[in-house]
Residue, then its C-alpha position, 0 to 999 in steps of 0.5 A: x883740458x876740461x878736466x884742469x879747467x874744472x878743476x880750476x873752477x872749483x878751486x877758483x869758487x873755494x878761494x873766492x868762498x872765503x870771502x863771500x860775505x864781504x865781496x858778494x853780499x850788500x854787507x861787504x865792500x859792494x853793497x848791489x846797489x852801489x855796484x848798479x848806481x857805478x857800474x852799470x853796463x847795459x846788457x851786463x847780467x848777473x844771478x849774483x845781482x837778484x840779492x845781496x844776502x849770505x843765503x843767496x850767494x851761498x846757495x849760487x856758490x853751492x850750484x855753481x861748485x856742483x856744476x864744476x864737479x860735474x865738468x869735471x867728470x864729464x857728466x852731461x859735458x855741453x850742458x855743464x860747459x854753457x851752465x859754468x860759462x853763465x855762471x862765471x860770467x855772473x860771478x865776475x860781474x858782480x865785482x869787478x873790482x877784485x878780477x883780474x886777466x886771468x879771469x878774462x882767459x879763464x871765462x873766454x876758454x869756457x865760452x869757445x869750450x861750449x862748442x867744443x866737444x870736449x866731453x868725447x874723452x877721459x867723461x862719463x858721456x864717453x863711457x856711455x858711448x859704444x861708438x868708435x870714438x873719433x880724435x880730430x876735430x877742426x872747426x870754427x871753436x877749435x881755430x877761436x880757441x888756438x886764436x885765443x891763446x895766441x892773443x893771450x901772449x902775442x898782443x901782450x908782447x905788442x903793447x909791452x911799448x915803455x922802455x923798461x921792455x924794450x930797450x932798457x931791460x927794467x922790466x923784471x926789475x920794478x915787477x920785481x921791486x913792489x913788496x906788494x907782489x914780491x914772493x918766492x925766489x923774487x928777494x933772490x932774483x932781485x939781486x940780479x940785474x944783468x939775470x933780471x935784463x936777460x929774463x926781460x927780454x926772453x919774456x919778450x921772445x917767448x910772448x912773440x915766438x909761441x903763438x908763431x909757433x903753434x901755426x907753423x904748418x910743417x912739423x907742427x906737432x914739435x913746433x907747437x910742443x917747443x911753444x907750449x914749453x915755453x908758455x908753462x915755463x913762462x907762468x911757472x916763473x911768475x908763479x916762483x917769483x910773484x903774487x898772482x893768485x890763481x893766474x899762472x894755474x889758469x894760464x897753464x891749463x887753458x893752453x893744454x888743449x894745444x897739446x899735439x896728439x902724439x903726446x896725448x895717445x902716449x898717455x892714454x897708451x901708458x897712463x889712461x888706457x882708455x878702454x873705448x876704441x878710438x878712430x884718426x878720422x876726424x870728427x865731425x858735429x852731429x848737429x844739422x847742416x843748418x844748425x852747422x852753418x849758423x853756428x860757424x857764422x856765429x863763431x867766425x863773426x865772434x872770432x873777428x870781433x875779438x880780434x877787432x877788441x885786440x887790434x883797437x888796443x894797439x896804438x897804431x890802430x887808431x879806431x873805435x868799435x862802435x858803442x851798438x857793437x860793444x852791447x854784444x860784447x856786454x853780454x857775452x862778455x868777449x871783453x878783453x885786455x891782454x897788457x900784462x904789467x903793459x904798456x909801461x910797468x906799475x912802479x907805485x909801491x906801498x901799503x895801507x894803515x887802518x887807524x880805528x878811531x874809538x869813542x874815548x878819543x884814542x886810536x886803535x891800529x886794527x891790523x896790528x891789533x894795538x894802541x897807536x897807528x904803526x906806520x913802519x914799512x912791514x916786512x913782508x906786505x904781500x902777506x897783509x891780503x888774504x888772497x890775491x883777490x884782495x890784493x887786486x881790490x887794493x891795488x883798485x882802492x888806490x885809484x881816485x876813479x873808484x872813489x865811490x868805494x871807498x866808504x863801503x870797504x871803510x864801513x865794512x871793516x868797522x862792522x867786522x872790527x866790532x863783531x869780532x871785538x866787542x870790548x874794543x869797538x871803534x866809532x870811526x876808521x881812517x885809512x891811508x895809503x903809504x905811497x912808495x915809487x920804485x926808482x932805478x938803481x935800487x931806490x925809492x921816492x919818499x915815501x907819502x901818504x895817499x888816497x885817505x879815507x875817513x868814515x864812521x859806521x853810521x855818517x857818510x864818508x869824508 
């Protein structure tokens, strides 16, 4: 599991690179100052806060892709694992108008992955070892962690509450009817309802029968197995049929640290051939007795608290966690939400114009690249964002909270449009959201426009 989580990291890190200047630096879409003045959590932290120019993301980007490498190998693998879990907590608040749930995953795996020990197989540490190498480890981060990804898909299948999941089976049906996130199989599938009601509700099965399976006490290792089948079947079929970026890889490889230990000595036997001698003792912390004990306190208080966030987002657990407490949460950041297209599915549908205003009065539609704004439907909408995280910033622009953001990404584009078009510059730009509500039945509302923004590169917004 290290070796894909790290692998993810970096991947993760190269995606987000190709639009470091426009979602890190004070000359993209969140200038810092923007971010502090809207978004200020108190004991939120970020390296990526100190300065908003290129050089200093770039230089963080560079240490932090270093920093996964070394993950993944294995070198020096507790101080790496607390080192990617630092800096992925900064990257993350520096925006957060372009995460999404897999980062929430992704970021509290390395956070129980800090007191694992991870790094005794298949690293260079294990190599520098000569010591029997033991293979079973229980403690309070190995329980967090199995938690973790029980919660993942459990409380998902609790707050899944609308009746397109459970009593009309329409579900997969409106996922699968914005344009915006239609990929892959998705156009073929869509023409299934009876195949698209089934698929509703094994959803529903698999998100509440793995995580009872990974418990079972007998046979555990099969048991686990069938529901570890059963998650990666789960993304896989996501992955096939919806845009999600990088959330069906995250989700994939944070549950390989629940592969039961059978299966890895077949690979290591057949495949890996790890040539350090391995002991079925368990493994116990080198730590002292008192470093031990406060340790398992912390994680077992962490632990409870999670499970408090996950129940306070139930709507039969009518409580609140009190704002003193979530001042810890801010800054280990445990914040989590597991409602996956939950609790009712996003039906609103749509795409953005951007009309470029120029000096001699005309308009220049600056995605399309031609005079006059085209406000036909396009063919394939998901392919007007360059990745996904620029989709979830989309999606974030529409809603009338995030007003404050609106003119940052207007001016941004404007900036962008006259550098890379110096003998066609426009003065102005007016974007527009073209709404269009998935209705039953293969139908669609009218369609409007919506959530207008109009701004100039130098005057304040409209």
């Amino acid at each position: 599991m290290r070796i894909s989580i790290g692998l993810v990291v970096l991947a993760d890190l190269i995606i987000r690179a190709r639009s470091i200047a426009a979602h890190y630096t004070d000359e993209g879409i969140l200038p810092i100052h923007v971010l502090k003045e809207f978004y200020d959590k108190q004991l939120y932290y970020s390296f990526h806060n100190l300065n908003g120019s290129l050089a200093w993301q770039s230089t963080l980007f560079i240490l932090n892709a270093i920093i996964a490498i070394a993950l993944i190998f294995g070198f020096k693998t507790r101080l790496t694992t607390i080192l990617a879990w630092i800096f992925m907590v900064s990257l993350q608040n520096r925006n957060p108008f372009i995460q999404q749930g897999g980062d929430d995953l992704f970021r509290l795996v390395l956070f129980f992955g800090m007191f694992l020990p991870w790094g005794n197989f298949y690293s260079y540490d294990a190599g520098q070892k000569q010591s029997i190498q033991k293979k079973y480890y229980f403690s309070p981060a190995t329980f967090g962690y199995m938690l973790l990804i029980a919660s993942v898909y459990f409380f998902s299948a609790l707050l899944k509450t609308s009746p397109e999941w459970r009593s009309e089976g329409t579900a997969i049906y409106y996922v699968l009817s914005l344009d915006q996130l239609k990929v892959g199989i998705g156009p073929w599938l869509y023409q299934f309802p009876v195949l698209m009601k089934f698929l509703t509700h094994f959803v529903m099965f698999i998100e509440i029968v793995s995580p009872v399976l990974f418990f079972i006490p007998f046979k555990n290792s099969n048991f686990k197995t069938i529901g570890l089948v059963l998650i990666i079947m789960l993304h896989i079929g996501i992955a096939l049929n919806v845009y999600v970026g990088l959330f069906f890889v995250i989700g994939i490889s944070s549950t390989l640290g629940m592969l039961p230990s059978g299966f890895m000595d077949w690979l290591d036997a057949k495949i890996l051939k790890t040539k350090h001698l391995i002991s079925n003792r368990l493994y116990r912390s080198p730590l002292r007795l008192w470093a031990c004990t406060f340790r398992n306190i912390f994680l077992t208080t962490v632990i409870g608290f999670c499970l408090l966030v996950n129940l306070g987002n139930l709507r039969c657990f009518d409580f609140t966690i009190k704002p003193q407490v979530m001042l810890v949460s801010n800054a280990l950041k445990l914040e989590q939400f597991w409602g996956m297209f939950s609790p009712n599915i996003y039906k609103d549908d749509g795409w953005y114009i951007y009309r470029g205003l120029r000096l001699n009065n005309s308009d220049w539609d600056i995605y399309n690249n031609k005079e006059g704004v085209d406000h036909e439907k396009p063919e394939h909408i998901v392919k007007m964002y360059e990745s996904d995280r620029w989709r979830k910033f989309a999606e974030n622009y529409q809603k009338r909270n995030y007003n404050f953001i609106k003119p940052y990404y207007c001016r941004y584009l404007i900036r962008k449009w006259n550098k890379e078009h110096p003998d066609n510059k426009i003065d102005g730009l007016y974007i527009v959201f073209l709404k269009e509500v998935s209705l039953p039945d293969y139908k669609t509302s009218q369609i409007k426009e919506e959530n207008s923004c109009l701004c100039y590169e130098n005057e304040p917004a409209k």
